[in-house]
N, C-alpha and C positions, 0 to 999 in steps of 0.2 A: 623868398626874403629870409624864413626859419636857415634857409638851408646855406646861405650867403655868411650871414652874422656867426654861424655855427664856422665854419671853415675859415674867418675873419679870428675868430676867439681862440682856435687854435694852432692858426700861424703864429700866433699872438705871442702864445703858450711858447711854443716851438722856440720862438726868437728868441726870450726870458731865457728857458734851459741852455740853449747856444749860447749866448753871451756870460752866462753864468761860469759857463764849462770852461772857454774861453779864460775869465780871466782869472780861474782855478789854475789855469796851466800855466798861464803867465802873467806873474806876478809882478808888479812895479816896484823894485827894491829901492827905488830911491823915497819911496814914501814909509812912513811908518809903519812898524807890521807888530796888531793886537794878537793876544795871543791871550783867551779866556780858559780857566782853570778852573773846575768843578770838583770839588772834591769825594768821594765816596765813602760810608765807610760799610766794605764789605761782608766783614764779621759782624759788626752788631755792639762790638765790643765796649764798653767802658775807659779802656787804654785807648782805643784807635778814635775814639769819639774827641779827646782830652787832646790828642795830636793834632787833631785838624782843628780844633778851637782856636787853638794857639799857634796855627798856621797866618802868617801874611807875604804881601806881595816881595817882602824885601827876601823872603826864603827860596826867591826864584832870581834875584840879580845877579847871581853867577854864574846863571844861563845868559841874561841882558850880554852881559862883557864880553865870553865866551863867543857867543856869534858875533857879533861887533868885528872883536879884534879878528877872527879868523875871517873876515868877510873883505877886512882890510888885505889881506895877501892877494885878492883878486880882484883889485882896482875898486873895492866896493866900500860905500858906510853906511851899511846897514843899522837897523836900531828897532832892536827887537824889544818889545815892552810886555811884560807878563801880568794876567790883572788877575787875581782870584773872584772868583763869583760865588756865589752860594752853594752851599753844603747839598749834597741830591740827596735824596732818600732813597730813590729806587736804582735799583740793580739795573745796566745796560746790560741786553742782549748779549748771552753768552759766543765770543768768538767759536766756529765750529773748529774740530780737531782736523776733521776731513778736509781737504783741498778740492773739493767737489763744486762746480763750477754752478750748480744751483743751490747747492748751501750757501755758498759764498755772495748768492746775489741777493737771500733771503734774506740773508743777514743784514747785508748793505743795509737794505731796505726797512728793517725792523731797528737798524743804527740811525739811519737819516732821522724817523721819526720819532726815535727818543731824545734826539738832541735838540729837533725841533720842540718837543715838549718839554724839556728839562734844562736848557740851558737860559737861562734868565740874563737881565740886562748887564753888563759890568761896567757901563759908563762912556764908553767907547766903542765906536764900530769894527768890531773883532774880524781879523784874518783867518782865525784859525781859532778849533775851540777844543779840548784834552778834557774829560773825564777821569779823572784821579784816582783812580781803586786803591785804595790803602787797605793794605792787611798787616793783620798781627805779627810781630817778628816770632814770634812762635811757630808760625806756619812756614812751609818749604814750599814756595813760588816760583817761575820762573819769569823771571820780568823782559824775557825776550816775548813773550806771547802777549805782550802787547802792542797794538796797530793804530793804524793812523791812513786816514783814503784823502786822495787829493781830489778827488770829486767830490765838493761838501765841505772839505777841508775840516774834519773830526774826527777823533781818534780818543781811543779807550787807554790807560797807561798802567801796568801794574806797578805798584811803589810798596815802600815798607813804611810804616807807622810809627817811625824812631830817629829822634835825631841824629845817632851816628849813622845813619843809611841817607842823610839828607844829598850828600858829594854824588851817593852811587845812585840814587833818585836822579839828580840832575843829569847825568847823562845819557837815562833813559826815556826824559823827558823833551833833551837834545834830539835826541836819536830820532824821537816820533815828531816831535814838532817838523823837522826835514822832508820826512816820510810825506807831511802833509803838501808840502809844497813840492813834492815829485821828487823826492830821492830816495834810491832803490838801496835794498842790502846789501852789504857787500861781503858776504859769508856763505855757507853751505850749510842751506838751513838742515842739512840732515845732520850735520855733526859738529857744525857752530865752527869751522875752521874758517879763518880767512880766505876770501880769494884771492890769487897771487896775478897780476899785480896790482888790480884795484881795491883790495881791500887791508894794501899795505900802507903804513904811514910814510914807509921811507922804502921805494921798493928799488931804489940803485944802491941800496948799504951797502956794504962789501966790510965784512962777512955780514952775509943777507940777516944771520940771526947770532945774538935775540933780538929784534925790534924792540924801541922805545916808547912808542907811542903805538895805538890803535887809531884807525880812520875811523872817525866817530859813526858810519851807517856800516863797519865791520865788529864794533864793539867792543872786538878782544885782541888781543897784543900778541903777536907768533914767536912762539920763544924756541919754535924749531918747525920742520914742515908738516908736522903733524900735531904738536901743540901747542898751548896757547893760553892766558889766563886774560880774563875779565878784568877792564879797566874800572876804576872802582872811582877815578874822580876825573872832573871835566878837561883839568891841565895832564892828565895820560893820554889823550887824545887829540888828534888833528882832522879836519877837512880836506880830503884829497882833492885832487883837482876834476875827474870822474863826476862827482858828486857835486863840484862847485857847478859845471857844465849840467849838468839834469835840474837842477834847481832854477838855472838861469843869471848864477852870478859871473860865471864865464860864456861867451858866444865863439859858437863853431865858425871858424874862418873859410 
């Protein structure tokens, strides 16, 4: 009977994790999609403490519009809603530098459970939930090392603590919020170049460069085939169609 009930509790289990995985991967875009904000502050600082007080939900509406209207170009009306939550105290699990396939699951694993502990109520049943690392504009960062897992749908964001960085925040916030819902990079993570043609904004231009726009999961705009600068605000950027297809707002024929 011990031994029936045992194997009853963790089909049980089994089915919960499946169905959860399930609809991690696929997402009903015709529904509302929460999107909870936690913010960090990782220095400690006095400045970066003053930032995030003064932080509210309307300093994230230019993300809202931003996927809206680019959602609009592939039959979509999306309406993505950003809610800030409480302030965390504690530090998340430092991402590892190594690509090491058991770093990477530790990590996962010591990620899931801090969000389980540290992300509190935002009033709505969230899709997706960013931890906010803000640091001192003092400091030299790079805000591509920050990640986002579609399994769990949480992710860590490195951001700057100052309002003229608010444009170039939000498209890092863009970037990872995607990440969550299954959209891959479209760069070379070794030297941050575009990939040619999916991490082009316009890849039949002619003359191919300089591009206008960055594909918002390449980040940076190819101003020749080997360089490039970082888009610094949400309107430098577009959603390729690659990226609309892994997310699920385009379906393979």
């Amino acid at each position: 009977m011990f031994k029936t009930l045992r194997v009853v509790i963790l089909l049980g289990v089994l089915l919960v994790v499946a169905v959860n995985a399930y609809q991690d991967h696929h997402h009903n875009w015709t529904q509302p999609v929460y999107v909870a904000l936690y913010p960090v502050n990782v220095d400690g600082s006095p400045e970066v403490a003053s930032y995030i007080h003064a932080l509210s939900d309307k300093d994230f509406k230019e993300i809202e519009g931003y996927l809206n209207t680019q959602s609009k170009k592939y039959g979509q009306n999306v309406h993505f809603y950003y809610r800030l939550g409480d302030e965390v105290k504690a530090l998340p699990p430092v991402v590892p530098k190594n690509s090491g396939v058991i770093s990477a699951m530790m990590w996962s694993l010591k990620f899931r459970y801090y969000a389980h502990k540290n992300a509190t109520d935002v009033g709505v049943p969230t899709n997706l939930r960013l931890f906010l690392q803000y640091h001192h504009t003092d400091k030299r960062i790079l805000t591509e090392t920050s990640t986002a897992l579609q399994n769990g749908r949480i992710g860590v964001v490195n951001l700057f603590a100052s309002g003229d960085k608010t444009t170039n925040n939000n498209v890092v916030i863009a970037h990872e919020s995607l990440h969550g819902f299954g959209a891959t990079d479209k760069y070379n993570l070794a030297n941050g170049i575009p990939n040619y043609p999916d991490g082009y904004a316009n890849p039949a231009q002619n003359p191919l460069y300089p591009q206008k726009y960055a594909e918002l999961m390449a980040v940076h705009i190819p101003t020749s085939e080997t360089k490039f600068v970082m888009a610094r605000a949400l309107n430098q950027t577009m959603i390729g169609e690659l990226t609309a297809k892994e997310i699920g707002w385009v379906q393979d024929k």
